[in-house]
Structures are given as structure tokens and as C-alpha cells.
C-alpha positions, 0 to 999 in steps of 0.5 A: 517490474522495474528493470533489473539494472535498478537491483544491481545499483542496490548496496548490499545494507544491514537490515540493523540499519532500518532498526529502531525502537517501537515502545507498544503504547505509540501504536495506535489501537484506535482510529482518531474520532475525526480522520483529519485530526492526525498530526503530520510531520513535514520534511521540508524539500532541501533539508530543512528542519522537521515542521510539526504540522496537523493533516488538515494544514496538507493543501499548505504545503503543496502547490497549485499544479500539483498531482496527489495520487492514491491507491483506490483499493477496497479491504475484502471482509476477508476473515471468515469463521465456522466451527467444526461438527464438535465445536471447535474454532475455525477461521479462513482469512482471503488473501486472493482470488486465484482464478474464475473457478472460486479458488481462493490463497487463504490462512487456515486455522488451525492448519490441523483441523483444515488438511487436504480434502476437508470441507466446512460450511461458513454460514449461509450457503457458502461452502468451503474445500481445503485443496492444498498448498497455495504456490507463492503464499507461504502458509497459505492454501487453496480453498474452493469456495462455493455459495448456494446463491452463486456470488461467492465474492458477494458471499465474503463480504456478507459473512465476513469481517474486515481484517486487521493489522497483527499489531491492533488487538481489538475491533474498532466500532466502524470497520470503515474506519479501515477503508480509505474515502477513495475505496472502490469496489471490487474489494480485492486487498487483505489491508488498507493502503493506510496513508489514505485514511486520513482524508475526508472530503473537508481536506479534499475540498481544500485541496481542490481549491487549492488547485491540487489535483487527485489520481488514481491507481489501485494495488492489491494489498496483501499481507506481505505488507507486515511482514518483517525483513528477517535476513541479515540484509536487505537485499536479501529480503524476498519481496512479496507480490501485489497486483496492480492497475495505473489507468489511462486517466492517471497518465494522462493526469502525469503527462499534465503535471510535468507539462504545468510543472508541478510535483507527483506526490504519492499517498502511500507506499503502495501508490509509490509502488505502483507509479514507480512499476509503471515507470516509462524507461523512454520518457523520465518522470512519465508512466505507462498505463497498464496492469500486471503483478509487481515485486518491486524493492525500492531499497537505497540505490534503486532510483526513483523516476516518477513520484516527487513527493510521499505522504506516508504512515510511520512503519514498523522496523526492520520493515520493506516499507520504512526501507522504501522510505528511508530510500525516498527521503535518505537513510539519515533524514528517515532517522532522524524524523523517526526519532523526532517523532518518537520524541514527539508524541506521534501515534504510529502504524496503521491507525497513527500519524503521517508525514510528507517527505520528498525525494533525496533524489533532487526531483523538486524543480517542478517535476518538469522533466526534458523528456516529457512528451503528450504521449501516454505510452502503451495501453494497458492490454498492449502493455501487460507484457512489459510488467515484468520487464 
């Protein structure tokens, strides 16, 4: 994680401030007929006024040199069902993989029907045994899964449907609508890193000409993403954990942008989360290559050392990720964005419209940094035990 000097700079904030009015009908039910055709709101760096733009005009507003970097994880098809020997309903929703074993962190309903002990088919040759309760998942347990074939993993995804945000409340046609064009597999993450579903090899292409270079990371989102900041302050807020991974080539792909000057512009939260984890306290603007699990709060007062830029989804309030926006961009200017989009028309939450904002943190000179070097820091097998710094 990042250092704990960071949380001390953090001001005791009330969650009242990260607030705001969400009418039901600006969230978006539905994925746009085409990825591309959202609309996308754009701070301009130095505090200019908000520009409404459309998603396909984003190589516009970057510049040659510049380093998007996205979150390749997969949705697992995590959500599970079966019924019990009288009939009645179950469901298992995958949160995580737990060990090489086949024991799984899942949400079990209804929790009475699925207690310690019990065991359900789910169709097909796929077993499973509810265990207990799952330390560091509240609500959760462990569930020891087994297939007839061997591959439970292959099992999940056979037999299960792609889950989807609390907040959608129906099904969509297309369950890759819910999986971004850089989703890899293995399939690891309980929701969709969702600032990356408006991307289509049309805008890539764009992108690419425009001499804007891609990266990649992958974090593991898990369902702690929708959870609301229940305390009366933010820094109250337990924040969850996530697995994570930033590979060499990433690194390697940050050292040349600083080197050429130009911009790391994160797609999502969750890439902020990761690059900012893998930040290298020895070299500003420069990241270490590893993997490990992190709980990093980015909240007012904890720095941001590498990410520039943030292509982002509008949030829910009272949520970890419009703190973390409101963070990067000011609290002022989140408001005020928030309710020019509001005012505006924009669709939120997960199948909504985006924005691209830049640090309030003044990184905007190019990114160049003083201390940039060639170097890549440690590899990631000598540099797991620094994750949790």
C-alpha cells in the first residue's frame, strides 16, 4: 500500500460533503447502442470552464506523448443459481478465489438455507459446500466448490451469469456490453472497471494516430466498489481490498513518458488505484513493477505521485470513488462538474457518461519529473514485499 505518511496529511472531511442528489432516472439502465456514442464532460487543466464533449472527440484532447493506461480485468460470470430439493431459490454470487484448493469468498442466498455444512449441485458436475464465514468479507463465505470435469474456474463461467451493479434492475442483451475491449482472461473481477466500456478499436485507432500510447494494469474489482461511506466521516471509512498487478511493460511504458514529457492519464478509478499503490517513493512520477493487494484511500490530503490525468464515470454519492475524484480534481471543481452534469443531461453510474478531469495537484507540465530515471525499480517477485509498505 501507500505509505502511511500519506493517511496522516488526510483532513478529518464529513462524508455530507461527497453528497449530492441522484434523481433514479439519470442512471443509466442500458449500455448506448454503439460504446462510443456517450458524451463526456472535460475539465480543462487550469480551470477553465466545463466543455461538453462526445467520447469519440478524446484523441482531441490529449497530446502525442501521452500514456493512457487501463485496467484489463475480466468480469467472472460470478452469479450462480440452483434450487433446493423442495424447489426454493438459491444463489451464490463469486467474490474470489481464496486458494488453489477450490475454496471460494461468495454471497449466499438466502443465508438460511445455505448454513455450515450444506451442499447443492449447480448444474452440470459442479458442486458446492458452504464452509463458514469468509474473514475480510463481510456477509461472505467460504464455499468449496468442485466440478465433475476438474475445471471449476471453467465451471463458473459455463454456468454462470455476468453479474450486475445493484443499481441495474434488469439484464442487458449482450453480457459483453459488461466487459471492457481490453478484458483478458483469466476472469477475476466481481464488476467492470466501467470507465473503459466506452472504448471501441474506432477511438483506439484514433488514439493510436494521434501518437497516444495504451498500458496496462489489472486490479480485481470487487463489490466493495458500490459500497457507500456509511460513517459520519471519510476517514472513518474502512476501505476494501483489491488485487492487483502493474507489469514491467507498464513501467517501462511510464519511464517513456516522463522521458518525452508527456501526461499518465488513468482510465478509471481502478487504474488510478493501482498506478498510485505502485507508486515509487524514490523517483516521483515513476512506479514500481510488482503485484500484491491494496487498500489504498485516495481522499483529500493523501498526494497523488503519478497519474496526471483521469478519464472517469460519474459515481454514486456518499461514495470511496467520487472521494477519490473529488481528490484528484478539487472538492470545488468535482461539485461543480457534478452539477453541471446533472443540469445537463449526462446518464450516470456504470452504463452512463464520462469525464476527464487533471489533477488539482499542478502535474500538468508535461509530467516530466526531475527525478526521472531509465530505471524500472524492482521486479515484481522482489518487489511483493513492499506492497504493503
Amino acid at each position: 500500500m501507500h505509505p502511511t505518511a500519506a493517511d496522516t496529511a488526510a483532513p478529518p472531511l464529513d462524508t455530507a460533503l461527497f453528497d449530492y442528489a441522484l434523481p433514479p432516472e439519470r442512471i443509466a439502465q442500458q449500455p448506448l447502442a454503439e460504446r462510443d456514442a456517450s458524451r463526456l464532460l472535460h475539465l480543462p487543466a487550469g480551470g477553465g470552464p466545463p466543455e461538453d464533449r462526445a467520447f469519440c472527440e478524446l484523441p482531441d484532447l490529449l497530446r502525442p506523448g501521452d500514456l493512457l493506461v487501463v485496467n484489463q480485468t475480466r468480469v467472472r460470470a460470478a452469479r450462480l443459481r440452483a434450487r433446493t430439493e423442495n424447489g426454493g431459490a438459491l444463489e451464490l454470487l463469486v467474490l474470489r478465489r481464496l486458494d488453489d484448493q477450490g475454496r471460494y469468498a461468495c454471497l449466499v442466498r438466502p443465508g438460511r438455507r445455505l448454513r455450515p455444512g450444506r451442499t447443492v449441485q449447480l448444474g452440470e458436475g459442479l458442486r458446492a459446500t458452504v464452509e463458514g464465514d469468509a474473514a475480510g468479507h463481510p456477509g461472505a463465505r467460504v464455499v468449496h466448490l468442485t466440478d465433475a470435469g476438474g475445471d471449476v474456474d471453467a465451471a463458473i463461467e459455463r454456468l454462470g451469469r455476468v453479474p450486475l451493479p445493484p443499481y441495474i434492475h434488469g439484464d442487458i442483451a449482450d453480457p459483453e456490453r459488461y466487459q471492457t475491449v481490453f478484458a483478458a482472461t483469466p476472469p477475476e473481477s466481481a464488476a467492470a472497471p466501467t470507465a473503459g466500456l466506452h472504448f471501441t478499436p474506432r477511438v483506439l485507432d484514433a488514439l493510436e494516430q494521434r501518437g497516444v500510447q495504451t498500458a496496462r494494469v489489472r486490479l480485481e474489482v470487487g463489490l466493495g466498489t458500490f459500497a457507500p461511506i456509511r460513517a459520519e466521516r471519510i476517514d472513518e471509512h474502512a476501505m476494501h481490498e483489491e488485487r492487483y498487478e502493474l507489469p514491467t511493460d507498464t513501467a517501462r511504458a511510464v519511464v517513456a513518458t516522463r522521458r518525452r514529457g508527456g501526461r499518465v492519464v488513468a482510465v478509471g478509478t481502478t487504474a488510478v488505484r493501482t498506478l498510485e499503490t505502485c507508486a515509487d517513493p524514490e523517483r516521483p512520477g515513476q512506479v514500481i513493477a510488482q503485484q500484491g493487494s491494496t487498500g489504498l484511500y485516495l481522499r483529500p490530503g493523501v498526494p497523488f505521485q503519478v497519474v496526471d490525468g483521469l478519464l472517469t464515470n460519474f459515481h454514486a454519492p456518499r461514495s470511496s470513488l467520487v472521494v477519490l475524484v473529488a481528490a484528484f480534481a478539487g472538492i470545488e471543481r468535482w461539485r461543480a462538474a457534478y452539477d453541471h452534469a446533472l443540469a445537463q443531461g449526462y446518464r450516470f453510474l456504470s452504463f452512463g457518461d464520462c469525464m476527464l478531469c487533471w489533477t488539482a495537484g499542478g502535474r500538468l507540465s508535461g509530467g516530466r519529473t526531475p527525478a526521472a530515471t531509465d530505471g524500472l525499480g524492482e521486479s515484481p517477485h522482489d518487489a511483493r514485499q513492499r506492497v504493503d509498505r
